[in-house]
C-alpha positions as CSV (number, residue, x, y, z in Angstrom):
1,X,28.1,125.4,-25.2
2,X,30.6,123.1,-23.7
3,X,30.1,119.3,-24.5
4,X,33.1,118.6,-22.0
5,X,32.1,120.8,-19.4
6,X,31.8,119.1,-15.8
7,X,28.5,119.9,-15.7
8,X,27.1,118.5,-18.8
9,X,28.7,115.3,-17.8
10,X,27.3,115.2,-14.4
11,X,23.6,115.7,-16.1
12,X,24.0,113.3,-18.4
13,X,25.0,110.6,-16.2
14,X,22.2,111.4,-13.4
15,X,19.8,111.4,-16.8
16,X,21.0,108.5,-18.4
17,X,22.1,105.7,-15.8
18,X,19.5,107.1,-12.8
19,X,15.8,105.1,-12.8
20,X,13.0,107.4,-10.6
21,X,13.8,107.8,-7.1
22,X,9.7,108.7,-6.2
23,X,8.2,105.3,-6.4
24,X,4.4,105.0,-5.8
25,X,2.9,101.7,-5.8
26,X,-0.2,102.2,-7.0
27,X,-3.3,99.3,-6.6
28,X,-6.7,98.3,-8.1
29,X,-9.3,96.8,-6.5
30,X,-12.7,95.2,-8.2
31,X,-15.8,97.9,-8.4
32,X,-19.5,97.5,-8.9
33,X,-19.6,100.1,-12.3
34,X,-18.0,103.1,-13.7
35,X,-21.0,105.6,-14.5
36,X,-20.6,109.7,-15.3
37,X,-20.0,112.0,-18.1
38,X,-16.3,113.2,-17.9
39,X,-13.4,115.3,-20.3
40,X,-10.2,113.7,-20.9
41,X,-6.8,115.8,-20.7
42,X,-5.8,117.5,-23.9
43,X,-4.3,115.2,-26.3
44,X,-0.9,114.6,-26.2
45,X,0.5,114.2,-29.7
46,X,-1.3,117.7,-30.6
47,X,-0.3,119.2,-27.7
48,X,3.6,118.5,-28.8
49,X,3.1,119.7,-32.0
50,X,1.3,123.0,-31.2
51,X,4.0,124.0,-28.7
52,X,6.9,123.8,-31.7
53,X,5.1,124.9,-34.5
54,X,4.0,127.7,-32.3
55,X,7.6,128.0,-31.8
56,X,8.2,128.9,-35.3
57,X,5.4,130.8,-36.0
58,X,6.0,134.6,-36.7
59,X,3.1,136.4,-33.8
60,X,1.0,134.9,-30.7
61,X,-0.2,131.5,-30.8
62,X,-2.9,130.8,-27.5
63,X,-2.9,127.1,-27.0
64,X,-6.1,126.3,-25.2
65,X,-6.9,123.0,-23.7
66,X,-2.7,122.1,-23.9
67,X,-1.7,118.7,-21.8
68,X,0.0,119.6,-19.1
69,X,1.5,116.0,-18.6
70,X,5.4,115.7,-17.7
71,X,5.7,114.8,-21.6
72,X,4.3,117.6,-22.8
73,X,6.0,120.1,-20.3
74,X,9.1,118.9,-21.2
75,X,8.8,120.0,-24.3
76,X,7.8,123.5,-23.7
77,X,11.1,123.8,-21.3
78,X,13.1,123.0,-24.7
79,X,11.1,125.2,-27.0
80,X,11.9,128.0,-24.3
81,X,15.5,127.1,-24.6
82,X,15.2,127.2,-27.9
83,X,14.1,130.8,-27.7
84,X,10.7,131.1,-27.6
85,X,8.7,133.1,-25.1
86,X,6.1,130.3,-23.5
87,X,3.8,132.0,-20.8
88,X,0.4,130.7,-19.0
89,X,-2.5,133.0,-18.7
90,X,-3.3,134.7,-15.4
91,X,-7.4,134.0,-16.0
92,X,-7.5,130.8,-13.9
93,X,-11.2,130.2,-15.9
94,X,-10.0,129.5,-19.7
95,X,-6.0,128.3,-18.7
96,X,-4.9,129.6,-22.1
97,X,-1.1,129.0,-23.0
98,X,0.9,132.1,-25.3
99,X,3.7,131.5,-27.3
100,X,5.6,134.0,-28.9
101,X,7.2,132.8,-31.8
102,X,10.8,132.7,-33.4
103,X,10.0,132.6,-37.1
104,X,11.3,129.3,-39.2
105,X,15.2,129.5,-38.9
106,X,14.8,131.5,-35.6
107,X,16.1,128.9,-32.9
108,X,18.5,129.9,-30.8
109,X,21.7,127.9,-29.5
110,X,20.5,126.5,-25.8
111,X,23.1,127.3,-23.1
112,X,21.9,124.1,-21.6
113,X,21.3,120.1,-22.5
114,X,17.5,119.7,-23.5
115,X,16.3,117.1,-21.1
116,X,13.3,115.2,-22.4
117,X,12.4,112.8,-19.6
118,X,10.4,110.1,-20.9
119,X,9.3,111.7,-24.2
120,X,9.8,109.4,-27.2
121,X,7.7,112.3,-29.3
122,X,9.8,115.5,-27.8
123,X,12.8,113.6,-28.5
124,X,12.2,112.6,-32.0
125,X,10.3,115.4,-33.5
126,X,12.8,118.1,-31.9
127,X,16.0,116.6,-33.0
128,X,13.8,117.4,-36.5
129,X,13.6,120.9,-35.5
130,X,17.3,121.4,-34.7
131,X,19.1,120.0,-37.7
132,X,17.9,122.2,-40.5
133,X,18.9,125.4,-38.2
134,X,22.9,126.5,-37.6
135,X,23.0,125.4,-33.6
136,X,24.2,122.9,-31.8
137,X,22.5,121.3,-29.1
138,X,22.3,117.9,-26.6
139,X,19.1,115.8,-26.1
140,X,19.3,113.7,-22.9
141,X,15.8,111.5,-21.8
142,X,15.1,109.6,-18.5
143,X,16.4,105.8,-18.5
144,X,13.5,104.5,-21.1
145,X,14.4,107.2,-23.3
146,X,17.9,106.7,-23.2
147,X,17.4,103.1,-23.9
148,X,15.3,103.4,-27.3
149,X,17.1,103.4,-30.6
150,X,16.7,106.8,-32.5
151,X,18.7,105.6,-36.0
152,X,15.2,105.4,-38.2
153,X,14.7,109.2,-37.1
154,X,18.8,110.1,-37.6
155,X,19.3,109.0,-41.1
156,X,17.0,110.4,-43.2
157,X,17.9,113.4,-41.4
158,X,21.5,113.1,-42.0
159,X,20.5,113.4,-45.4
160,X,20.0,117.2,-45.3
161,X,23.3,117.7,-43.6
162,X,22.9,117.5,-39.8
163,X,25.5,115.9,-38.1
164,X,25.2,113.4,-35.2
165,X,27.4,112.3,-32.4
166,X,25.7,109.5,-30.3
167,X,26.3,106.6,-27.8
168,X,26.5,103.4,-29.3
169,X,23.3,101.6,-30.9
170,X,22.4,105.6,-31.8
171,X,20.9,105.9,-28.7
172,X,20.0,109.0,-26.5
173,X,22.3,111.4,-25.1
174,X,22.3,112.9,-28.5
175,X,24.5,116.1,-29.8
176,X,23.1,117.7,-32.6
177,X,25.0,119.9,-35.1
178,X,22.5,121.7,-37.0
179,X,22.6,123.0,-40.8
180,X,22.2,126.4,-42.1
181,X,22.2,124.4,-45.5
182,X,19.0,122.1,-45.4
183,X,18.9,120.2,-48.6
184,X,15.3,118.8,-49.6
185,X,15.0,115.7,-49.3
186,X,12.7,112.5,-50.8
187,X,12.5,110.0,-47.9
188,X,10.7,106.8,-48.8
189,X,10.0,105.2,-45.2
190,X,9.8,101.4,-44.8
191,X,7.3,101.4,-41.8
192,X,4.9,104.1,-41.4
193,X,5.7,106.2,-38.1
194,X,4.2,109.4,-37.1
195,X,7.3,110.0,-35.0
196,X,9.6,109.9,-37.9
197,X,7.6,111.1,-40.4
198,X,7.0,114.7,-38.8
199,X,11.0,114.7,-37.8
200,X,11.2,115.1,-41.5
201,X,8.6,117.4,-42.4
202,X,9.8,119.9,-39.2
203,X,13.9,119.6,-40.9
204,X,12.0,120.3,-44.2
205,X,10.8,123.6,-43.2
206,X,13.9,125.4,-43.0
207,X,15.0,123.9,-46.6
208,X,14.7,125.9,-49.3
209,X,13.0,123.3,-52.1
210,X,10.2,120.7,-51.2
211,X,10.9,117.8,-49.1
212,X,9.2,115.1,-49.9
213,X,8.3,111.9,-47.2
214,X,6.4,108.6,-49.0
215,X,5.1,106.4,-46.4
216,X,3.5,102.5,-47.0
217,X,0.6,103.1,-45.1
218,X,-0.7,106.4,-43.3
219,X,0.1,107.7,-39.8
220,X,-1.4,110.3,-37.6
221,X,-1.1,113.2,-39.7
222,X,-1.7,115.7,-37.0
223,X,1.7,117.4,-38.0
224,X,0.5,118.1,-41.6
225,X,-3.2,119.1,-40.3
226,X,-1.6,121.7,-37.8
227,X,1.1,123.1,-40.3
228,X,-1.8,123.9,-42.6
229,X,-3.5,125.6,-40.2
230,X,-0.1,127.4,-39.6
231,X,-0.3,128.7,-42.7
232,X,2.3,126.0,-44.4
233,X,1.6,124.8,-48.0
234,X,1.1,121.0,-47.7
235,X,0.1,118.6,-50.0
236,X,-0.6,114.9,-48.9
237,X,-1.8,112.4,-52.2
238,X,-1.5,108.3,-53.1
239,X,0.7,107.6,-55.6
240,X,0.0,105.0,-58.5
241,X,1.2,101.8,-56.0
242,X,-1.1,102.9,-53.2
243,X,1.5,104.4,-50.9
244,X,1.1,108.2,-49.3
245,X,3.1,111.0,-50.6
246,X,3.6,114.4,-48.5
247,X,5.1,117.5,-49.8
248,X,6.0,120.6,-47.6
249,X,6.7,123.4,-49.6
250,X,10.0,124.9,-47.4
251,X,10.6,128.3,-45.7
252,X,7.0,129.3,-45.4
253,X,5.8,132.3,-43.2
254,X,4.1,130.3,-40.5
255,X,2.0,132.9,-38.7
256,X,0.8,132.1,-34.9
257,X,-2.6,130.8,-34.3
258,X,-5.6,130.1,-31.8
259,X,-5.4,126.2,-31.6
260,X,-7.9,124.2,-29.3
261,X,-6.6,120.9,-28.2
262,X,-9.5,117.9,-28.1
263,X,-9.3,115.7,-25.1
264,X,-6.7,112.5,-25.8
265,X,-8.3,109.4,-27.4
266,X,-5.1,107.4,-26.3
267,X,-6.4,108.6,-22.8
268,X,-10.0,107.9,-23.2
269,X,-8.7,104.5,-24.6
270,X,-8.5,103.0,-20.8
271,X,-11.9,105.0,-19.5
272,X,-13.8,103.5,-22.5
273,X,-12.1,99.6,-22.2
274,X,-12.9,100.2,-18.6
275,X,-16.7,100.8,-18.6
276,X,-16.8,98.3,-21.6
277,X,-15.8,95.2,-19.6
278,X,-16.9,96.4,-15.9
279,X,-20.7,95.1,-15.6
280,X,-23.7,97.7,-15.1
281,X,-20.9,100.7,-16.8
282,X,-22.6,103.5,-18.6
283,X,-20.0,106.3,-19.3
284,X,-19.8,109.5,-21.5
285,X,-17.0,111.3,-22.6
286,X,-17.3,114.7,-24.0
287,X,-14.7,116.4,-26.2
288,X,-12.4,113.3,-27.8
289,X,-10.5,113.7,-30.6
290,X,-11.4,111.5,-33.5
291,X,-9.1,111.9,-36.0
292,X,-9.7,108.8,-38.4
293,X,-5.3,108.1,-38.1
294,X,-6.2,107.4,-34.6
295,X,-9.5,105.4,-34.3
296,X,-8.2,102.3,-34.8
297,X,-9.4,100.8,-30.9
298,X,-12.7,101.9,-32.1
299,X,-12.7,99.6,-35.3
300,X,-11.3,96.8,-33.1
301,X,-13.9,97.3,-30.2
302,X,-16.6,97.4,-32.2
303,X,-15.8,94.4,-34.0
304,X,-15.5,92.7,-30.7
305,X,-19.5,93.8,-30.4
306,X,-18.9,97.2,-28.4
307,X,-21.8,99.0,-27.1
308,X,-20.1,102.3,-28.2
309,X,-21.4,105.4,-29.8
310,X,-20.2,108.5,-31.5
311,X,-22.2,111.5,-31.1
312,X,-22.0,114.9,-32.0
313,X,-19.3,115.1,-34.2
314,X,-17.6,118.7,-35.3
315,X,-14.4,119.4,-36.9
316,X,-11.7,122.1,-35.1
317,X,-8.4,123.3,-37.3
318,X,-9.3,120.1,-39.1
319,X,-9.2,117.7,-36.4
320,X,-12.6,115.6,-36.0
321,X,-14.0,115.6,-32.4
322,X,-16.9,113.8,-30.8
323,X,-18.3,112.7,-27.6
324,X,-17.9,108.8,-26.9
325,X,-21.0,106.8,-25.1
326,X,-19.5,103.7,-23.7
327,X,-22.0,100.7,-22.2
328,X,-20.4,97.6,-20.7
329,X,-21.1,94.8,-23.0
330,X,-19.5,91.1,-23.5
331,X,-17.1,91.1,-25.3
332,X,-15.7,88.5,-28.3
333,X,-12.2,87.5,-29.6
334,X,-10.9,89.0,-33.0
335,X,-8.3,89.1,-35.3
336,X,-6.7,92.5,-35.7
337,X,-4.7,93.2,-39.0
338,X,-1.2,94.4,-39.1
339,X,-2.6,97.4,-41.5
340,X,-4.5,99.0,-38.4
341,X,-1.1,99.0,-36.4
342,X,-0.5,102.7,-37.0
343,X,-3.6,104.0,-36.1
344,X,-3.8,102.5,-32.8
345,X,0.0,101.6,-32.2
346,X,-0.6,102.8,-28.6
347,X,-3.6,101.4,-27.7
348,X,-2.6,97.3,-28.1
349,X,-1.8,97.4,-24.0
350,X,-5.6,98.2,-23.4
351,X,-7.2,96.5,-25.9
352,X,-4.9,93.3,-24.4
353,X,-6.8,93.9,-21.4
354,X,-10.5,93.8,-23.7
355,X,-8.8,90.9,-25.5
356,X,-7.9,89.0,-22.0
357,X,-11.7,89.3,-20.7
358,X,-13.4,88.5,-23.8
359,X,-14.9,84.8,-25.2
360,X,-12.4,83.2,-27.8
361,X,-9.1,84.3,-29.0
362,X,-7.7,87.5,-30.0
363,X,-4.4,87.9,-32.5
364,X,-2.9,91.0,-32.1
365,X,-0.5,91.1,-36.2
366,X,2.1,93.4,-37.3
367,X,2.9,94.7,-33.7
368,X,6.4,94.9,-33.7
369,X,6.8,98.5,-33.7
370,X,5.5,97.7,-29.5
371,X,9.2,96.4,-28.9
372,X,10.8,100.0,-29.3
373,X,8.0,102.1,-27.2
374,X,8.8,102.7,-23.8
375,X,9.4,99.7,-22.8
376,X,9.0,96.6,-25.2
377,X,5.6,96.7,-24.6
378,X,5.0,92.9,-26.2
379,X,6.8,91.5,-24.1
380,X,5.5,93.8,-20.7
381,X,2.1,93.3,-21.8
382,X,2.8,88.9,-22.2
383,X,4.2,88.9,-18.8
384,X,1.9,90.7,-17.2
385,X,-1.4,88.8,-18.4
386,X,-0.1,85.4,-17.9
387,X,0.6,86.6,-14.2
388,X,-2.6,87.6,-14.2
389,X,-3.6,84.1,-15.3
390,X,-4.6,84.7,-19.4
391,X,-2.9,82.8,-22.0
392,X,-0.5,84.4,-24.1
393,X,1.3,83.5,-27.1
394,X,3.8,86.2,-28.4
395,X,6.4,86.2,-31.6
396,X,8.4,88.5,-33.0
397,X,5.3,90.5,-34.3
398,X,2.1,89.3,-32.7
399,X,0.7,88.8,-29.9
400,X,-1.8,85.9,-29.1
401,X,-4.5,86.3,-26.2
402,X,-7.1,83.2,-24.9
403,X,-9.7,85.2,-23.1
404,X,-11.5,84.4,-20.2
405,X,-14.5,85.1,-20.9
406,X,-14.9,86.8,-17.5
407,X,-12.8,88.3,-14.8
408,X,-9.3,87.3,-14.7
409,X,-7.8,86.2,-11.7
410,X,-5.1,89.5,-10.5
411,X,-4.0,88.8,-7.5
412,X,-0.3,89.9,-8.7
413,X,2.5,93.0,-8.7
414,X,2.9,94.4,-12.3
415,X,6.4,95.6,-13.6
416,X,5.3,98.8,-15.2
417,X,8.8,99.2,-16.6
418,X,8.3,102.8,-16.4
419,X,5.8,102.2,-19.0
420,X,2.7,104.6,-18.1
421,X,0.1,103.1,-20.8
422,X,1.4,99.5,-19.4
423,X,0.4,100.7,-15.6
424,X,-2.6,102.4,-16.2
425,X,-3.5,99.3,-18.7
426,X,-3.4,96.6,-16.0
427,X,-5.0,99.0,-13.3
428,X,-8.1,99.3,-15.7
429,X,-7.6,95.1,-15.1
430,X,-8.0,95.3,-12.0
431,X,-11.7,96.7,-11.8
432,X,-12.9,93.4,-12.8
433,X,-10.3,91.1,-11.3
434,X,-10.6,88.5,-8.9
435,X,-8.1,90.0,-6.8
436,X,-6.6,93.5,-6.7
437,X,-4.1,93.9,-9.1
438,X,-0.9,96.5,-8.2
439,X,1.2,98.3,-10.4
440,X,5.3,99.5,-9.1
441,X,5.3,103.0,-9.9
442,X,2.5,104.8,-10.5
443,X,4.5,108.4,-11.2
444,X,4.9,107.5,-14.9
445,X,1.4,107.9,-15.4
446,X,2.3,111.9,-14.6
447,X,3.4,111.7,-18.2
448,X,0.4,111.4,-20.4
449,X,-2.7,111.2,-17.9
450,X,-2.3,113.7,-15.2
451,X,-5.1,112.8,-12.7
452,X,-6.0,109.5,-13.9
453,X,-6.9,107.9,-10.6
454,X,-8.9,111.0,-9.6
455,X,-10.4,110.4,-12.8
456,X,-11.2,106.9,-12.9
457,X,-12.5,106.9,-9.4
458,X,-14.8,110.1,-10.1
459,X,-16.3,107.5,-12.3
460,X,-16.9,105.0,-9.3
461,X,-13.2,102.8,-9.4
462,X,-11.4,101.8,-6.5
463,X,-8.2,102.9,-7.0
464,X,-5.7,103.3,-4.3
465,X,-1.9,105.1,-3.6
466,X,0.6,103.7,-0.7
C-alpha cells in the first residue's frame, strides 16, 4: 500500500479536483395530479449500515430490499475491499444481497484507495470502521465530498489511537492508520449527528471495554437498532440532565442476519410534499420506514394541516414501518423548532418547497448543520426560491420563507450544486409552477433515488431529460 505511488496520486487528483463529466439537465413542467399507490427504494441510511455490520458479522447476512443508489454501492465496493465477500442472488424475483462476513477485527488492508463518490455516510461511518483495526487505508470522495470538513468525526476518534493524515481544513482525501489498540472511549458530542455518532460506536466495537457516546438530543439510532439485531449488547438511557447515553459493550460476536430494508422516508419525502401541494393528488405509499428519529417532516406537515395518514403500522428488526396516504391539501405557514432538526435534517429542501407554496410564513430554526451537507444547502435552497420568485430570509441558522399561497412562478435554471435532494426538491417545484422549472444535472439524483423520474411520472408528473 503505497501512499506515493503514481497511481494513487493520479486517482486522487481525478477524485478530488474533477466535477461530473455526464451532465443531464433535467426539467419540470406543471401537471394536473399525481395519483397511484407506489414503493419507494430501500432506505438509504439502513442500507449503509447493513452492508458493514454485515461485514463484521461472523456467517451469511441476506440483505433484502438494499438501495442500490450510487451511495450505497459505493460502499459495498469498500466493504469488499475490505475483505468481505458481497454477492447478488441469481433469483431475479426476491434480488436478495449475501454477505459473508469478516468477524469484528477481521478487515483486511485494501490494495487500493476506497473511493466514496458522493457519500457523506460511507465516508464517515467507514473511517469508524477502520481506525479501531491494524490497517491502513485512503478515503477519497467526488468534489462535494472532498469539500466537506470531517474534524467532528476525526477527533473523537483520535481518541482511541487512530492516526490521521489529511489535507488542510481535515478535509477528504483521508489516510487512515488504524489501531490494534482501541481504547474505550466517553465522547460527549455538542450537536447531535447520526453520522458521528455511529463512527464511534463502529471504532468501539473492536475495543475491548465499553465506549460510551452522550449526545444533547437523539439522532437516527438505526446503527444501535441494527447492532442489536446483530447480536451486539447495547444499551441507550437519559441521564439525570436529559441528555442520551449509549453504551456498546466491545468485541462482541456479531453473528450475520436476514435484514429487510423499508422503503426510504427521506425518498418518499418529495413523493408525499409533491401530491400534498399539486391540486386533485391522492397517493399511497406502501412499505416506508417510520422510525420515530426520522419522522420529523411528518410533525411539521401535519402541523401545516396535512391530509396525511399512517396506516398499517408493523415493526421489522425494530424498525417501525407503515404505509403513507397522502391527499393534496392547502397548506399553512409554521414555525419549526431547532429541537426537530435531527430528525428531519435532510428533509428542510422539501419541506422549503411546502413552506414556499403555503399561506403565511414559515421559520425554518436551528438549521445550521444544512451548511456542511452536500452542498450548503441553506444557502442552495435561499437562492434557488427567490429565483423562483419566494421570499427568503436566511442567517446563520435559519431560514425564513413568505409563501405564496399558490403556485410559484419557475420559469428559472436551478444550480443543483451536485446536491441530489436540492434537484429532486425544486423538480417536485415544478409540478405546480407557473413555468417549468430545470435543474443542471440530474445524475446526482443516481445517488439516493434511483428511478425518481420514472417514479414520479408513474404517478402522473411531467418530467423530462435533454
Amino acid at each position: 500500500f503505497s501512499l506515493g505511488s503514481t497511481t494513487f496520486q493520479s486517482k486522487v487528483l481525478e477524485r478530488l479536483y474533477c466535477w461530473r463529466f455526464i451532465v443531464t439537465l433535467i426539467c419540470s413542467n406543471a401537471c394536473k395530479a399525481l395519483s397511484g399507490s407506489i414503493t419507494v427504494p430501500g432506505d438509504k441510511s439502513i442500507s449503509h449500515r447493513a452492508l458493514m455490520i454485515g461485514t463484521l458479522a461472523v456467517g451469511e447476512t441476506v440483505i433484502e430490499g438494499l438501495l442500490e443508489g450510487e451511495d450505497v454501492m459505493a460502499t459495498l465496493q469498500a466493504m469488499r475491499q475490505l475483505g468481505a465477500e458481497i454477492v447478488k442472488g441469481e433469483d431475479p424475483k426476491d434480488q436478495l444481497w449475501h454477505i459473508h462476513g469478516r468477524g469484528i477485527g477481521g478487515l483486511v488492508e485494501p490494495d487500493n484507495i476506497l473511493d466514496l463518490g458522493n457519500s457523506g455516510t460511507a465516508a464517515r461511518l467507514i473511517t469508524g470502521l477502520i481506525s479501531s483495526h491494524d490497517i491502513t487505508a485512503t478515503i477519497v470522495g467526488d468534489a462535494s465530498l472532498n469539500s466537506r470538513p470531517m474534524k467532528r468525526v476525526l477527533e473523537p476518534l483520535k481518541k482511541i489511537g487512530a492516526q490521521f493524515f489529511t489535507r488542510e481544513g481535515d478535509k477528504l482525501p483521508i489516510t487512515i492508520k488504524g489501531t490494534n489498540q482501541a481504547l474505550p472511549s466517553e465522547i460527549t458530542m455538542e450537536i447531535a449527528s447520526a453520522q458521528v455518532k455511529s463512527s464511534i460506536l463502529f471504532a468501539g466495537l473492536n475495543a475491548a471495554g465499553h465506549t460510551v457516546v452522550i449526545e444533547p438530543t437523539p439522532s437516527r439510532d438505526h446503527t444501535e437498532k441494527m447492532l442489536s439485531h446483530f447480536g451486539a449488547e447495547i444499551m441507550t438511557e437519559k441521564t439525570t440532565d436529559g441528555f442520551r447515553k449509549i453504551t456498546l459493550v466491545g468485541q462482541p460476536e456479531l453473528t450475520g442476519r436476514k435484514v429487510i430494508i423499508p422503503g426510504d422516508i427521506s425518498s418518499a419525502a418529495f413523493i408525499i410534499v409533491g401530491a400534498l401541494i399539486t391540486p386533485g393528488s391522492d397517493v399511497e405509499i406502501k412499505n416506508v420506514g417510520i422510525n420515530p428519529l426520522r419522522t420529523g417532516l411528518l410533525d411539521c406537515l401535519k402541523e401545516m394541516g396535512a391530509d396525511l395518514k399512517i396506516l398499517k403500522v408493523r415493526e421489522n428488526a425494530g424498525e417501525k414501518i407503515a404505509d403513507i396516504k397522502i391527499k393534496y391539501k392547502r397548506l399553512k405557514g409554521i414555525t419549526v423548532p431547532k429541537s426537530r432538526a435531527p430528525s428531519m435534517i435532510d428533509e428542510y429542501p422539501i419541506l422549503s418547497i411546502a413552506a414556499s407554496v403555503a399561506e403565511g410564513v414559515s421559520v425554518f430554526n436551528g438549521v445550521e448543520e444544512l451548511r456542511v451537507k452536500e452542498s450548503d444547502r441553506l444557502t442552495a435552497m435561499a437562492e434557488g426560491l427567490r429565483a423562483c420568485g419566494i421570499g427568503t430570509k436566511m442567517t446563520e441558522d435559519s431560514l425564513t420563507i413568505t409563501g405564496k399561497g399558490g403556485s410559484p412562478d419557475g420559469g428559472t435554471l436551478i444550480k443543483s450544486q451536485l446536491d441530489h435532494r436540492i434537484a429532486m426538491s425544486f423538480l417536485v417545484m415544478g409540478l405546480i409552477s407557473k413555468k417549468s422549472i430545470s435543474v443542471d444535472d440530474a445524475q446526482p439524483i443516481e445517488t439516493s433515488f434511483p428511478g425518481f423520474i420514472h417514479f414520479m411520472n408513474q404517478l402522473g408528473a411531467n418530467m423530462e431529460l435533454s
